[in-house]
N, C-alpha and C positions, 0 to 999 in steps of 0.2 A: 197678748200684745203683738199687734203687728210690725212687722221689723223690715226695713231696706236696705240695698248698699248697690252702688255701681264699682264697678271692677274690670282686671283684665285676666285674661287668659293666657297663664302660663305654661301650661304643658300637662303632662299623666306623668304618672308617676305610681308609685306600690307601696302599701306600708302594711305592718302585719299587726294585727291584733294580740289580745292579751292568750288567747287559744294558739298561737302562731301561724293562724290564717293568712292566706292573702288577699288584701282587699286594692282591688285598682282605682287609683283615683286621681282628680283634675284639682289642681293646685290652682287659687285663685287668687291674684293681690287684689284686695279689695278697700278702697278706697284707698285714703282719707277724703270724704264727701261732704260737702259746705249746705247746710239748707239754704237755699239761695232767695226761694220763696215757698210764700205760705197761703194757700189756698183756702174760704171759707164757705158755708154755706149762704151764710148771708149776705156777701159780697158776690160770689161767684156760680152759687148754689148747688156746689160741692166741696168739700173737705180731701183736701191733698196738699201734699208738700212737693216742692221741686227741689231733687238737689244736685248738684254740680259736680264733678268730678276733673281733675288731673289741671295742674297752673298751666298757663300759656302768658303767653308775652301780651302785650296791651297792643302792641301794632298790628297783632293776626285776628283782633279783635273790631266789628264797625262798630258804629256810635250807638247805634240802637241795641248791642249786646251791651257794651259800656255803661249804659243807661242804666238798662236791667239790672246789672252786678253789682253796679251804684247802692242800690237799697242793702244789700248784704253783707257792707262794711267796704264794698270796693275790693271783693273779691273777682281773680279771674280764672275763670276757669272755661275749660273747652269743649266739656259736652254737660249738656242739662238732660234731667228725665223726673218725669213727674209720676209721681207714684200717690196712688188713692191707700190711703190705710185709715185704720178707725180712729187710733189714738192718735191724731193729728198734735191734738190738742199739747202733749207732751212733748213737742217741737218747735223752736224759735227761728227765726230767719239767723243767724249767721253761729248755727249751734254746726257743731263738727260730729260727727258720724264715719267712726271706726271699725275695724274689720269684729270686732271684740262685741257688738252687737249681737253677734249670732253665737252659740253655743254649741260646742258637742249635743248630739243626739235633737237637736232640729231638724224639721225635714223643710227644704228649699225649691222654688222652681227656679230656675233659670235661663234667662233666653238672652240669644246670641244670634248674628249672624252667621247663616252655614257657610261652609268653604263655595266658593265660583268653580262652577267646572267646564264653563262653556256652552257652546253647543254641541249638544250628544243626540244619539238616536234614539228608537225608540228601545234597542233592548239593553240599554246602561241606563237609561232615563226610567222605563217603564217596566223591566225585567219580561217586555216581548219574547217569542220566540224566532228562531232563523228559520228562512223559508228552506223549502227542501233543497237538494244540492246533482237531485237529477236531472231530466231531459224538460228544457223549456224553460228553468229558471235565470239563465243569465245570469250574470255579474250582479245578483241584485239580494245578496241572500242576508243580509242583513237590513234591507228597506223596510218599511212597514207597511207594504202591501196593500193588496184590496181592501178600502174600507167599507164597501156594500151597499153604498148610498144606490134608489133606484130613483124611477119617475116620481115617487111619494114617500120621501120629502124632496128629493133634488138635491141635496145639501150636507152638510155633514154636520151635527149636532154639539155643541160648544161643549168641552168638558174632553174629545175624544182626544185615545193616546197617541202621540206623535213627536218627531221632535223636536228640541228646540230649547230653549235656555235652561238648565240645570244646575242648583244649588244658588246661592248668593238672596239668600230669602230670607227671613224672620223665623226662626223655630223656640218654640221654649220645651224644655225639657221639664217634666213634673215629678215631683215628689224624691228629691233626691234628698239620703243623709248627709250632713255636716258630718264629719269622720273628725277631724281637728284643726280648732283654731289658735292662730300664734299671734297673740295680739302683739308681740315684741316687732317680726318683719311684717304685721299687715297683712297674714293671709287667711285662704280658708281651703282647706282641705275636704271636696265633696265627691263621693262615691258615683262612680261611673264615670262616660263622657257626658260631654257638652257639648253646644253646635260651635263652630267657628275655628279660626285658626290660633294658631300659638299668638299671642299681642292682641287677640279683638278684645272689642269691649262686650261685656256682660253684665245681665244685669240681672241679683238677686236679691228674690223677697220671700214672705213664706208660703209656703202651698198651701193652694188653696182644696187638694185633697186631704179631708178629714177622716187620719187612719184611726181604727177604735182596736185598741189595742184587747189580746184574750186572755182572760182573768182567769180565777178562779169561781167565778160568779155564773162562766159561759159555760166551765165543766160541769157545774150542779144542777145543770137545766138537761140533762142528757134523758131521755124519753128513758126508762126501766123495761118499755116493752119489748123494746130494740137493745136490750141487754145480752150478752151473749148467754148459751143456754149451764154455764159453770152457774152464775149469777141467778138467773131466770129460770124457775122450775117450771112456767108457764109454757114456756118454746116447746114446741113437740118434741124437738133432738133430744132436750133434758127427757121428757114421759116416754121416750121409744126407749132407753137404759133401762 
């Protein structure tokens, strides 16, 4: 079953497991989220729900969101996101969606806006290196230098390292544990960082890496040939004894 939830970003934080490990992890308040709308294939010719997060006042609201919210019992809320899952079907327009959705031992993506850092060079942007610091270089040792362009092409080809706006992008983060959720204050406790700062919004569903967990099934398949020579009286190492 595929699962959604919009949220925000609380902070890190540490908690220790039942070995008395330390595990770092990103504290999440996650929802309360309204399906706002509901997507079909027949109508739209896809299956997705929209759902809404966090009230706002009806005057920070124009008429054409007003409208929209109209259908979902005249709810208001301040940010929408539509998310594609399979079991649509198991969702109503003005059904509520809690942090309590997601479980211990889930694995989640989540994505976030990364923090803004400005305009940076290239060796904070790009991890470049600084030009020499001897005879000729000038005040210039952290510029980004010769780029190499000659008579063919003329020009500098799109993609090269250089300065210029860094961070304030879209990153999603894949295959993170759920460590623990507290469906009492609405949050979600998941393993590692996240993009974004303390207060953004986040938004998670479940990965779409499918991890195949190792059985007992994976050790029975072990080759005999490649058996160490205790096991294996075929190895030379065992016939040289």
């Amino acid at each position: 079953m595929e699962k959604a939830i919009i949220g925000k970003k609380v902070g890190m934080t540490q908690i220790f497991d039942d070995a008395g490990k330390v595990i770092p992890v990103t504290v999440i308040e996650a929802g309360p989220c309204t399906v706002v709308q509901k997507k079909t294939a027949e109508k739209d010719g896809y299956n997705a729900v929209q759902l809404g997060y966090e009230d706002v006042a009806e005057k920070k609201l124009t008429k054409p969101e007003l409208g929209h919210l109209k259908k979902a019992g005249g709810a208001r809320k301040k940010t929408l996101k539509e998310f594609k899952l399979n079991n649509c079907d198991a969702l109503n327009v003005g059904d509520e969606v809690k942090a309590d959705v997601f479980a211990e031992g889930d694995r989640v993506d989540v994505t976030g806006i990364s923090k803004g850092k400005g305009y940076q060079g290239v060796i904070k942007r790009w991890g470049a290196h600084r030009l020499k610091e001897s005879h000729g270089t000038g005040p210039v040792h952290r510029h980004a230098g010769s780029m190499g362009s000659s008579t063919d092409p003329s020009r500098i080809f799109k993609g090269k390292i250089g300065a210029g706006q860094m961070g304030n992008e879209q990153v999603t983060v894949l295959n993170l544990d759920v460590v623990k959720v507290d469906p009492e204050l609405g949050v979600i406790a998941v393993r590692g960082a996240i993009p974004g700062p303390k207060g953004g919004l986040v938004y998670l569903r479940n990965s779409v890496i499918n991890v195949k967990e190792k059985g007992a099934a994976a050790a029975a398949s072990v080759n005999p040939q490649k058996a160490s020579a205790r096991v294996n009286p075929q190895k030379a190492s065992a016939r040289n004894k």
